[in-house]
PQR file with spaces between the fields and no chain letter, atoms N, CA, C, O and H, PARSE charges and radii, in Angstrom:
ATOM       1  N    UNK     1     -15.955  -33.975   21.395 -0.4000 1.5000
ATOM       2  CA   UNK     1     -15.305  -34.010   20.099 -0.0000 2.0000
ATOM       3  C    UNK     1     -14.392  -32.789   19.983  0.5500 1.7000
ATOM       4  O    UNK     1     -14.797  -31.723   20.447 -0.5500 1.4000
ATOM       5  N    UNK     2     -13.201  -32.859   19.406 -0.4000 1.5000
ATOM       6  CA   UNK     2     -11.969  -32.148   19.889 -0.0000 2.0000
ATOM       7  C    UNK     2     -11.870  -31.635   18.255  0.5500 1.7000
ATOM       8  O    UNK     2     -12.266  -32.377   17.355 -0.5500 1.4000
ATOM       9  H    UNK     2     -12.872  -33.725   19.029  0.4000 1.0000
ATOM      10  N    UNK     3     -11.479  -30.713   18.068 -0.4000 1.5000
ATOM      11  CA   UNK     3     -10.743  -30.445   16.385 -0.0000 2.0000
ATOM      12  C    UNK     3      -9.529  -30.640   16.275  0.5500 1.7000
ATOM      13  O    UNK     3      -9.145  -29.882   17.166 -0.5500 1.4000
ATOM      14  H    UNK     3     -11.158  -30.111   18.799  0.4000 1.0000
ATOM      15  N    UNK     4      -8.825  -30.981   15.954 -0.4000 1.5000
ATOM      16  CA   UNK     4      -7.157  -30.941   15.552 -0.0000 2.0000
ATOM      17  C    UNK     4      -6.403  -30.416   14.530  0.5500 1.7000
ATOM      18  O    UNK     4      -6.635  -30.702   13.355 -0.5500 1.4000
ATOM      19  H    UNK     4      -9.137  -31.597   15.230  0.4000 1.0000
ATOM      20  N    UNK     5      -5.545  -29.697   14.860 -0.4000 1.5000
ATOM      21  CA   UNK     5      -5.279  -29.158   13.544 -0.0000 2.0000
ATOM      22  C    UNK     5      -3.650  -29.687   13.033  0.5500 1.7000
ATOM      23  O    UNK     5      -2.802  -30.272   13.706 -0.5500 1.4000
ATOM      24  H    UNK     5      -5.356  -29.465   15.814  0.4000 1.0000
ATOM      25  N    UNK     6      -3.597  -29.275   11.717 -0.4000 1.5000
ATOM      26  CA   UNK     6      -2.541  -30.014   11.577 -0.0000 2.0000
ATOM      27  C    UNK     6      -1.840  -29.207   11.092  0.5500 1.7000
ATOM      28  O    UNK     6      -2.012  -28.849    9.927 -0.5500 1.4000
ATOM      29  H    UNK     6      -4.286  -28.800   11.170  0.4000 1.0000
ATOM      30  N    UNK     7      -0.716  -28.637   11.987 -0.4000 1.5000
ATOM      31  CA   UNK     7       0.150  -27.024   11.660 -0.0000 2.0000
ATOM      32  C    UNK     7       1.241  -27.169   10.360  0.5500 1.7000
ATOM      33  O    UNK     7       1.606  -26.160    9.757 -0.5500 1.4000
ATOM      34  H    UNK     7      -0.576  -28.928   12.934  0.4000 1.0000
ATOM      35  N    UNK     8       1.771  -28.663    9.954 -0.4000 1.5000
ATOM      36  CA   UNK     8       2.812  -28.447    8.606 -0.0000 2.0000
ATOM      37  C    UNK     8       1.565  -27.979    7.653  0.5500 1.7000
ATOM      38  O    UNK     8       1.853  -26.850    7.257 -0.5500 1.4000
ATOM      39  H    UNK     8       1.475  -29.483   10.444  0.4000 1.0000
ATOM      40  N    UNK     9       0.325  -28.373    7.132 -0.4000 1.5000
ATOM      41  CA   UNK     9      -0.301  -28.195    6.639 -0.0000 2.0000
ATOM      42  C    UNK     9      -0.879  -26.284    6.349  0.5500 1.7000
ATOM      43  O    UNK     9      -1.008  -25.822    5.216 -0.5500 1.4000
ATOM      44  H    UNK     9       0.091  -29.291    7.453  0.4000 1.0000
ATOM      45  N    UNK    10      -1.078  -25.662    7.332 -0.4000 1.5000
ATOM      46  CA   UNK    10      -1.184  -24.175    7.604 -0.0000 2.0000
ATOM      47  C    UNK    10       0.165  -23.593    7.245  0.5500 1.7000
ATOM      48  O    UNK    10       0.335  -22.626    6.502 -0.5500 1.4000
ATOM      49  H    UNK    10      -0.973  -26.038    8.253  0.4000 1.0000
ATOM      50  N    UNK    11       1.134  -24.315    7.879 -0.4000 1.5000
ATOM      51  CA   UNK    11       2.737  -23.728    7.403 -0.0000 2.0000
ATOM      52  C    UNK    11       2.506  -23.661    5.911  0.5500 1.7000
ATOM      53  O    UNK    11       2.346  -22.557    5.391 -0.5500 1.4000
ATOM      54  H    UNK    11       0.995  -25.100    8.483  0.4000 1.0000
ATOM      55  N    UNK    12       2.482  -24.564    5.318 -0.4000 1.5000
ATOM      56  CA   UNK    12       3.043  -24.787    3.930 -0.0000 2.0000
ATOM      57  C    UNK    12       2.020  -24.079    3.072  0.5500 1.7000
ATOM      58  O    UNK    12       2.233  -23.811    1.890 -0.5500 1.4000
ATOM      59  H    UNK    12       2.612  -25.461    5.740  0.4000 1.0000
ATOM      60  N    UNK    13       0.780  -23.752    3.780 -0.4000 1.5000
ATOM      61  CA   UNK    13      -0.359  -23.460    3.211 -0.0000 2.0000
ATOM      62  C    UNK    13       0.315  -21.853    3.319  0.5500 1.7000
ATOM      63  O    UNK    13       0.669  -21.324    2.265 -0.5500 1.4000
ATOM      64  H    UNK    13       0.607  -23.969    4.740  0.4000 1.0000
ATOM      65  N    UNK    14       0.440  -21.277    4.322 -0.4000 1.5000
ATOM      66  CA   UNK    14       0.623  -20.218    4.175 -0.0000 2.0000
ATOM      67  C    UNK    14       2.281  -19.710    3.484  0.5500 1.7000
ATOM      68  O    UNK    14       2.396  -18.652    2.866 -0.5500 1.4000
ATOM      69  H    UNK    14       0.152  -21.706    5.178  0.4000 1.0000
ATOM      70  N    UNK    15       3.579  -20.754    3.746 -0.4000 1.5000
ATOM      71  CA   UNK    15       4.067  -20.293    2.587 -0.0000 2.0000
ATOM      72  C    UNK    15       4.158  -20.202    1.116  0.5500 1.7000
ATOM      73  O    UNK    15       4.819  -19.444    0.406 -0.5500 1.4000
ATOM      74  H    UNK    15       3.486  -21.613    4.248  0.4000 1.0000
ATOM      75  N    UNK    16       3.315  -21.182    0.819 -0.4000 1.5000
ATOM      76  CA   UNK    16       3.127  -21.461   -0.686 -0.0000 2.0000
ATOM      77  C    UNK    16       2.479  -19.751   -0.982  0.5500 1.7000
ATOM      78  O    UNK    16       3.066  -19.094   -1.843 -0.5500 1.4000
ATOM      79  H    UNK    16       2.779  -21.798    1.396  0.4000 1.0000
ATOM      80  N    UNK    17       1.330  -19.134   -0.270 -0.4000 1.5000
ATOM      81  CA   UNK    17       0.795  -18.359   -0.735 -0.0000 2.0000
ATOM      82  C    UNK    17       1.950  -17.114   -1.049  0.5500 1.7000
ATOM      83  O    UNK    17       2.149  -16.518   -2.107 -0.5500 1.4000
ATOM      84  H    UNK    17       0.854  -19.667    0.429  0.4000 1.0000
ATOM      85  N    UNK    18       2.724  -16.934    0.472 -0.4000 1.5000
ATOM      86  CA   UNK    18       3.407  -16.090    0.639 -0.0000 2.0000
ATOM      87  C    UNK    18       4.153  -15.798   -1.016  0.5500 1.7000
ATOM      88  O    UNK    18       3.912  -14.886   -1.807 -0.5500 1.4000
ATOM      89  H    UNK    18       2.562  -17.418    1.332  0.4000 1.0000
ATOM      90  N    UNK    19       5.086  -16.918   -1.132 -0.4000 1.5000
ATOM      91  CA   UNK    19       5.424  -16.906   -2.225 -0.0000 2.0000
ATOM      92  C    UNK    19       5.283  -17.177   -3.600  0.5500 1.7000
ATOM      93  O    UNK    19       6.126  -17.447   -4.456 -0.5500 1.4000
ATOM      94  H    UNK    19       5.281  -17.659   -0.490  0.4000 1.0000
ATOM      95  N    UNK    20       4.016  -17.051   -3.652 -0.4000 1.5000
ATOM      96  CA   UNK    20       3.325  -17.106   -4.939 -0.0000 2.0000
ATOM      97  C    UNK    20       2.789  -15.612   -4.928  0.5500 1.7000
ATOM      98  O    UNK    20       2.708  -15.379   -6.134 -0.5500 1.4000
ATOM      99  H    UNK    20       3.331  -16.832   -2.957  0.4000 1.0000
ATOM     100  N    UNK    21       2.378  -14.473   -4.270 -0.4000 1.5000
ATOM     101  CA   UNK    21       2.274  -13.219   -4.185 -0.0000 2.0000
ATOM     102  C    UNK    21       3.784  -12.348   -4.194  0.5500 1.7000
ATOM     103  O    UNK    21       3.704  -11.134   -4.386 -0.5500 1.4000
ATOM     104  H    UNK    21       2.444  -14.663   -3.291  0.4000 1.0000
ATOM     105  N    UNK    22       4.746  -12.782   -4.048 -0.4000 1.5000
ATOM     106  CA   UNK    22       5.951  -12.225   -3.597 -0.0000 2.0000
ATOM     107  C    UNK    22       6.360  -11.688   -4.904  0.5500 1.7000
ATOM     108  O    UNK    22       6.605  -10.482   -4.955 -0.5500 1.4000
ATOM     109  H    UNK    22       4.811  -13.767   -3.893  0.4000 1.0000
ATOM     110  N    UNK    23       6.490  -12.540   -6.173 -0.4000 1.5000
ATOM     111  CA   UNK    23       6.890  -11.816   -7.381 -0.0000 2.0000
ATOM     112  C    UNK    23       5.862  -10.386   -7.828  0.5500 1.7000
ATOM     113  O    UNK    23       6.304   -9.529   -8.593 -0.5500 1.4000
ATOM     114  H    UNK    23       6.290  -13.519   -6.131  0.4000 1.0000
ATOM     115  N    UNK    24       4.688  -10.310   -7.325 -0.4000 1.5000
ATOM     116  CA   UNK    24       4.121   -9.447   -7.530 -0.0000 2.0000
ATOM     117  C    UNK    24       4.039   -8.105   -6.972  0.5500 1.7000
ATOM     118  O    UNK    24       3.476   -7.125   -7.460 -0.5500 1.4000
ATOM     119  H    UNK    24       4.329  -11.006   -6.703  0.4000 1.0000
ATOM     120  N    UNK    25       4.851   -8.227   -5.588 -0.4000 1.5000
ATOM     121  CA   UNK    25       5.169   -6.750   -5.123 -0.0000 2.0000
ATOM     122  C    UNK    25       5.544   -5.867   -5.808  0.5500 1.7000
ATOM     123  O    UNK    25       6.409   -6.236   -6.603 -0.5500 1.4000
ATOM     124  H    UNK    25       5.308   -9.023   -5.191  0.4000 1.0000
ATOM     125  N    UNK    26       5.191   -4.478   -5.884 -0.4000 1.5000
ATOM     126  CA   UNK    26       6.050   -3.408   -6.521 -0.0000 2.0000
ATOM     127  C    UNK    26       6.661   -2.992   -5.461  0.5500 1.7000
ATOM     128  O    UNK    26       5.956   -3.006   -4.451 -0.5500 1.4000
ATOM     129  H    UNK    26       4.488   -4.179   -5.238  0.4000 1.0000
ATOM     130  N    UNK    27       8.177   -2.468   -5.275 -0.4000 1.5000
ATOM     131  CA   UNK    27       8.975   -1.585   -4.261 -0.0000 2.0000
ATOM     132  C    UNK    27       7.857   -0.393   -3.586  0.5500 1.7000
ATOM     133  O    UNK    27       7.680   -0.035   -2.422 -0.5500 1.4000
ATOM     134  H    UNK    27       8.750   -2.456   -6.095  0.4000 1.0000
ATOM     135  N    UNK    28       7.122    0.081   -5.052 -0.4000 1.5000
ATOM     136  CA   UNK    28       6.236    1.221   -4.473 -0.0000 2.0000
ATOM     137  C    UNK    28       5.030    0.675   -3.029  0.5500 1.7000
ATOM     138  O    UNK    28       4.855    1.014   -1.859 -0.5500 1.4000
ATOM     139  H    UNK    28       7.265   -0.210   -5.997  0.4000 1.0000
ATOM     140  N    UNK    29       4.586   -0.068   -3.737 -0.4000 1.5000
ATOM     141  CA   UNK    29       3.835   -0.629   -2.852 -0.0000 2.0000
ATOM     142  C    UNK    29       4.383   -0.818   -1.446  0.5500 1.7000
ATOM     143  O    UNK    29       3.704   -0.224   -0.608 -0.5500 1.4000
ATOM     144  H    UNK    29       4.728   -0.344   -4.688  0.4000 1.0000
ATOM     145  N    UNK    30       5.395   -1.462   -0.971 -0.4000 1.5000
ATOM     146  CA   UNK    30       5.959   -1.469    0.187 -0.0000 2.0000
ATOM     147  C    UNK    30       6.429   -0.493    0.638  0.5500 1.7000
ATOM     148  O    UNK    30       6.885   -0.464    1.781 -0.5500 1.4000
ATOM     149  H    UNK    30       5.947   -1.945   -1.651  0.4000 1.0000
ATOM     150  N    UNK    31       6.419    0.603   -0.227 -0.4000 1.5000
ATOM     151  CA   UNK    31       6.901    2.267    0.418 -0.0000 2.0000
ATOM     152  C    UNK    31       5.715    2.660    1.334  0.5500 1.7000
ATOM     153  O    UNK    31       5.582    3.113    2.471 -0.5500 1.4000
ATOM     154  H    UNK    31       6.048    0.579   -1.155  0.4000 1.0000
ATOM     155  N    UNK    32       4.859    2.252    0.243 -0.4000 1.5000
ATOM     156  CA   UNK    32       3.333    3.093    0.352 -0.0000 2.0000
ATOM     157  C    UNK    32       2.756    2.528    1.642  0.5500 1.7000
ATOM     158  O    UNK    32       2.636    3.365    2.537 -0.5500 1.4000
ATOM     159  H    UNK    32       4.967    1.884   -0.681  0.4000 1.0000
ATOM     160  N    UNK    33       2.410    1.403    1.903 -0.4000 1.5000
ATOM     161  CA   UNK    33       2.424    0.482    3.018 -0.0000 2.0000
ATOM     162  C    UNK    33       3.302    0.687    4.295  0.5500 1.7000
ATOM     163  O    UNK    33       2.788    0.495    5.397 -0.5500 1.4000
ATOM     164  H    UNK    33       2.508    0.723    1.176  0.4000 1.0000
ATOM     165  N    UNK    34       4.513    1.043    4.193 -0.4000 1.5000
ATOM     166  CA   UNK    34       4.984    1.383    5.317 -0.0000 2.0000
ATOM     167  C    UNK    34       4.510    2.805    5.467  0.5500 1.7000
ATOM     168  O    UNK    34       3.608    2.861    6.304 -0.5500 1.4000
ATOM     169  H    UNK    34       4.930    1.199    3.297  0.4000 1.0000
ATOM     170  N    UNK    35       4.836    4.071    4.896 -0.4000 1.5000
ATOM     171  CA   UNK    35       4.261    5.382    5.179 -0.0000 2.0000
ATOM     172  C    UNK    35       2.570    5.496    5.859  0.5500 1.7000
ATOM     173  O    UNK    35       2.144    6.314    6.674 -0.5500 1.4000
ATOM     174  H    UNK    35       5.568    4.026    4.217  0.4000 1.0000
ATOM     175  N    UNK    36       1.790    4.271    5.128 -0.4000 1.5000
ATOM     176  CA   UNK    36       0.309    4.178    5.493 -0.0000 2.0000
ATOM     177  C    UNK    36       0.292    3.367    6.982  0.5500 1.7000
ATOM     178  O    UNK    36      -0.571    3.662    7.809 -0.5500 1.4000
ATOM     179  H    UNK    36       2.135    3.606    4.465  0.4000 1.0000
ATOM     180  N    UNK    37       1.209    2.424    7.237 -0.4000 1.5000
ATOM     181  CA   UNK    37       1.265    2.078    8.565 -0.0000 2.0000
ATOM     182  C    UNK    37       1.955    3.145    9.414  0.5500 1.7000
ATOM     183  O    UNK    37       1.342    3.262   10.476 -0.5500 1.4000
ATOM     184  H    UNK    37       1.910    2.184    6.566  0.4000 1.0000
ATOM     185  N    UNK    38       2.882    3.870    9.345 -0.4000 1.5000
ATOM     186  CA   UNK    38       2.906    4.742   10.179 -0.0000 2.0000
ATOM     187  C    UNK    38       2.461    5.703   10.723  0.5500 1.7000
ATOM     188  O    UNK    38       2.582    5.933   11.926 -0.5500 1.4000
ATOM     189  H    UNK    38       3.379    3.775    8.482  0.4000 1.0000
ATOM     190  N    UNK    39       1.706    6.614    9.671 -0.4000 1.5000
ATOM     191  CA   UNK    39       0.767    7.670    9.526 -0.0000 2.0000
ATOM     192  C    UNK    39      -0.382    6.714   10.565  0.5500 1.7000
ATOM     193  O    UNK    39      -0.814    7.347   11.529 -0.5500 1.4000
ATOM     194  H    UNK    39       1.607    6.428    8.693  0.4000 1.0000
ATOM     195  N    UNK    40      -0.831    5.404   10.431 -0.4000 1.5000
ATOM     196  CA   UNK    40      -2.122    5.040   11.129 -0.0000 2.0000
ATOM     197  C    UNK    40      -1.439    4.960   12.241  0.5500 1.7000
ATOM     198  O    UNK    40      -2.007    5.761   12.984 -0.5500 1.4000
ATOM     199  H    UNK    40      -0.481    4.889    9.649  0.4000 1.0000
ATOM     200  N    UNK    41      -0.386    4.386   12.934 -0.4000 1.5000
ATOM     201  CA   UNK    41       0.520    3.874   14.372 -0.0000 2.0000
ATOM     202  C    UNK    41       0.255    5.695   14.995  0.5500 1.7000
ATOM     203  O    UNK    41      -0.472    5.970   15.950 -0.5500 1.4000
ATOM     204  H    UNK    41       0.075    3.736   12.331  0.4000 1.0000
ATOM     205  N    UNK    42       0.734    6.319   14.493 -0.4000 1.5000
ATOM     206  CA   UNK    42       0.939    7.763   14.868 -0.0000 2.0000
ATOM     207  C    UNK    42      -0.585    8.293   15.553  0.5500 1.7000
ATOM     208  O    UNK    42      -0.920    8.620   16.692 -0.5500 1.4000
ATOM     209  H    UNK    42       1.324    6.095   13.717  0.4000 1.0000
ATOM     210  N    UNK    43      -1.448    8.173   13.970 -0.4000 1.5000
ATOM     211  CA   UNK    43      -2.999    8.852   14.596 -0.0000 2.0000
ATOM     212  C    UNK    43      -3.732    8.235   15.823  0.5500 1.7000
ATOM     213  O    UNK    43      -4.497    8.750   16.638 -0.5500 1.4000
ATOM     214  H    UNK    43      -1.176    7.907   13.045  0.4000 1.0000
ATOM     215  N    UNK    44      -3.063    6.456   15.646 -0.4000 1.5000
ATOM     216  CA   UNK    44      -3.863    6.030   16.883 -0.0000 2.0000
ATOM     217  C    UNK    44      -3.430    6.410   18.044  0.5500 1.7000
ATOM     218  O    UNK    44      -4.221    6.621   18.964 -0.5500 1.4000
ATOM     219  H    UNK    44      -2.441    6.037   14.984  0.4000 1.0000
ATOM     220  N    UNK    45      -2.141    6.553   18.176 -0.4000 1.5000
ATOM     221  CA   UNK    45      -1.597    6.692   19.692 -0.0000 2.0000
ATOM     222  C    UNK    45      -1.899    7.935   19.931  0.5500 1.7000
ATOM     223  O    UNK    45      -2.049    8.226   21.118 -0.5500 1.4000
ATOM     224  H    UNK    45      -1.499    6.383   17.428  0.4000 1.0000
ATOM     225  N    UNK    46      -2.113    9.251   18.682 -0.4000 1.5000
ATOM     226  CA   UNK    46      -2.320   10.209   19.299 -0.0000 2.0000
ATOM     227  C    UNK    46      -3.906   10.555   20.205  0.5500 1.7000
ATOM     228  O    UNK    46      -4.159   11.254   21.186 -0.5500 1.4000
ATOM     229  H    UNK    46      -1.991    9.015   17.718  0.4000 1.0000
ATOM     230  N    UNK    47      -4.841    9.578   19.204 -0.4000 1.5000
ATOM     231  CA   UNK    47      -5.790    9.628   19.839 -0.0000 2.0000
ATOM     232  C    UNK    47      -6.300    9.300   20.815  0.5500 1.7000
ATOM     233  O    UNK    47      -7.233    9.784   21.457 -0.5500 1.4000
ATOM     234  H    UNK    47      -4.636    9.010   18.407  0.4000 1.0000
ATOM     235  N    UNK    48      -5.568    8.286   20.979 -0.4000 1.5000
ATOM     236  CA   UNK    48      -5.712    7.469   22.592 -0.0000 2.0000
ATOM     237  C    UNK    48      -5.322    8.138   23.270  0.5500 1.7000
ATOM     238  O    UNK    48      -6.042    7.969   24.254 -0.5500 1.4000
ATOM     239  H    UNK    48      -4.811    7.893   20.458  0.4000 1.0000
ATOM     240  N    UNK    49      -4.405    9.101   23.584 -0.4000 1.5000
ATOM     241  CA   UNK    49      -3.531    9.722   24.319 -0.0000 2.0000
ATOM     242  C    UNK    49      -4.797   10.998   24.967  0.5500 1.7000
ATOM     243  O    UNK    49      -5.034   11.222   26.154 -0.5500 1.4000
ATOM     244  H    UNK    49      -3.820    9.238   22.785  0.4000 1.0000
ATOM     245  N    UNK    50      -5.380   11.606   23.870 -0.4000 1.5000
ATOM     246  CA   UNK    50      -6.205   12.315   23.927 -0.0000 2.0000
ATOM     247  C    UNK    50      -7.524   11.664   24.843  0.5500 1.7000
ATOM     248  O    UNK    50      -7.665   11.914   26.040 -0.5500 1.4000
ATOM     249  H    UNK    50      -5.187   11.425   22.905  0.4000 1.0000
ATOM     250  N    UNK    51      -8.427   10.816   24.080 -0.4000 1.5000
ATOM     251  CA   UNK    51      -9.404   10.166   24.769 -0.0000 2.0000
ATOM     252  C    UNK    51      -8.875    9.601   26.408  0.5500 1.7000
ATOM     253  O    UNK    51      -9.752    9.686   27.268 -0.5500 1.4000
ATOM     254  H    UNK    51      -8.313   10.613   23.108  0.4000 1.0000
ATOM     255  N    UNK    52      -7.539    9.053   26.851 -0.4000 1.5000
ATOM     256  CA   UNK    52      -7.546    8.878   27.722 -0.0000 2.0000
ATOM     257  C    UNK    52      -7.395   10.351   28.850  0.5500 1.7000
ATOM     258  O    UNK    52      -7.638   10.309   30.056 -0.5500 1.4000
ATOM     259  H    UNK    52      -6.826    8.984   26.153  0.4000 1.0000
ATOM     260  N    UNK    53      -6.965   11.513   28.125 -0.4000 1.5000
ATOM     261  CA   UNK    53      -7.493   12.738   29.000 -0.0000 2.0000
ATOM     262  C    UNK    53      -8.551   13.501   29.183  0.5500 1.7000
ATOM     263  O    UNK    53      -8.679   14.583   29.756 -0.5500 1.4000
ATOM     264  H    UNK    53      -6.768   11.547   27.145  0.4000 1.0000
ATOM     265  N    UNK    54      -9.702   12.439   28.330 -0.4000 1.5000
ATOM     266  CA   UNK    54     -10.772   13.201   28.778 -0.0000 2.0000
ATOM     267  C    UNK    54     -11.388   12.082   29.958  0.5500 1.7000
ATOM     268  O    UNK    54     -12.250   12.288   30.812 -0.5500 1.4000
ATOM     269  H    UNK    54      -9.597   11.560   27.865  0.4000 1.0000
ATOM     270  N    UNK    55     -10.880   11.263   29.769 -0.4000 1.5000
ATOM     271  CA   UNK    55     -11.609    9.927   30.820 -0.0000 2.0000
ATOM     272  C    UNK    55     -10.720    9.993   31.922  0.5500 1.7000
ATOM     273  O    UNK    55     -10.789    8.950   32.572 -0.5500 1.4000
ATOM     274  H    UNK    55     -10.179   11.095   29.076  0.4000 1.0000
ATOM     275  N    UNK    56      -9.947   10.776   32.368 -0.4000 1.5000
ATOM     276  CA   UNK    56      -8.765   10.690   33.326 -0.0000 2.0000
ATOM     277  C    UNK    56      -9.599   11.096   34.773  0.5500 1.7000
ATOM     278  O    UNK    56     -10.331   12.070   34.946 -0.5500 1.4000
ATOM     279  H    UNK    56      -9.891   11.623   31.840  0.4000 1.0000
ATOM     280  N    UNK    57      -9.123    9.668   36.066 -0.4000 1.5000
ATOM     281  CA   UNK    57     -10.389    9.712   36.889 -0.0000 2.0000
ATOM     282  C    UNK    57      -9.547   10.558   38.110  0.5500 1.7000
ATOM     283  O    UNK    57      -8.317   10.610   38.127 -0.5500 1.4000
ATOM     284  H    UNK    57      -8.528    8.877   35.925  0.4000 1.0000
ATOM     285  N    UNK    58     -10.139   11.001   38.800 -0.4000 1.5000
ATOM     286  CA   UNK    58      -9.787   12.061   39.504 -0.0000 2.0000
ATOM     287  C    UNK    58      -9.286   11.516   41.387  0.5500 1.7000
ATOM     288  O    UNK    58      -9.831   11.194   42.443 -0.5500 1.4000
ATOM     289  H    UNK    58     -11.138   10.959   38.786  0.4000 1.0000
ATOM     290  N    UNK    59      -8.298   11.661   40.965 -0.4000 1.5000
ATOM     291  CA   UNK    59      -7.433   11.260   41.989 -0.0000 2.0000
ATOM     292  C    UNK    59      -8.112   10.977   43.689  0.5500 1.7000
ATOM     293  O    UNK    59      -8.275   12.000   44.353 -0.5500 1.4000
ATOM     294  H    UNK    59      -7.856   11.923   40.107  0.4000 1.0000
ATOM     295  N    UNK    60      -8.459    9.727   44.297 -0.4000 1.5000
ATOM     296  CA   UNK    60      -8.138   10.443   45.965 -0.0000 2.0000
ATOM     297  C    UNK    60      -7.618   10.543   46.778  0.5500 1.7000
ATOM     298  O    UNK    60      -8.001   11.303   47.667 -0.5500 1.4000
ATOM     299  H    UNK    60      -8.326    8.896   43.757  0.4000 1.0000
C-alpha cells in the first residue's frame, strides 16, 4: 500500500496560508529576523570551524 500525495493540494495549501499571514508582517519583524538569522549563520560557522580544530586528525 503506497500513499500518494496530491501536490496542487499542498501548493495551494501552503499558498493560501502564505498569504493570509502576509498582511500581518511588520517591516520590523523582517529586520529583526534577518539580523537574528545572521547573527545564528555567523555563530554556527564559527563554531564548527572551532570544533572541527579540536577533532583535526593527524596527518600520515
Amino acid at each position: 500500500m503506497t500513499m500518494s500525495t496530491n501536490n496542487p493540494t499542498y501548493i495551494g495549501t501552503a499558498g493560501g496560508t502564505f498569504l493570509s499571514v502576509l498582511p500581518n508582517i511588520q517591516s520590523e519583524d523582517v529586520f529583526k529576523t534577518v539580523v537574528l538569522a545572521t547573527i545564528g549563520a555567523v555563530v554556527s560557522f564559527t563554531i564548527s570551524l572551532v570544533f572541527k580544530s579540536f577533532v583535526k586528525k593527524p596527518k600520515k
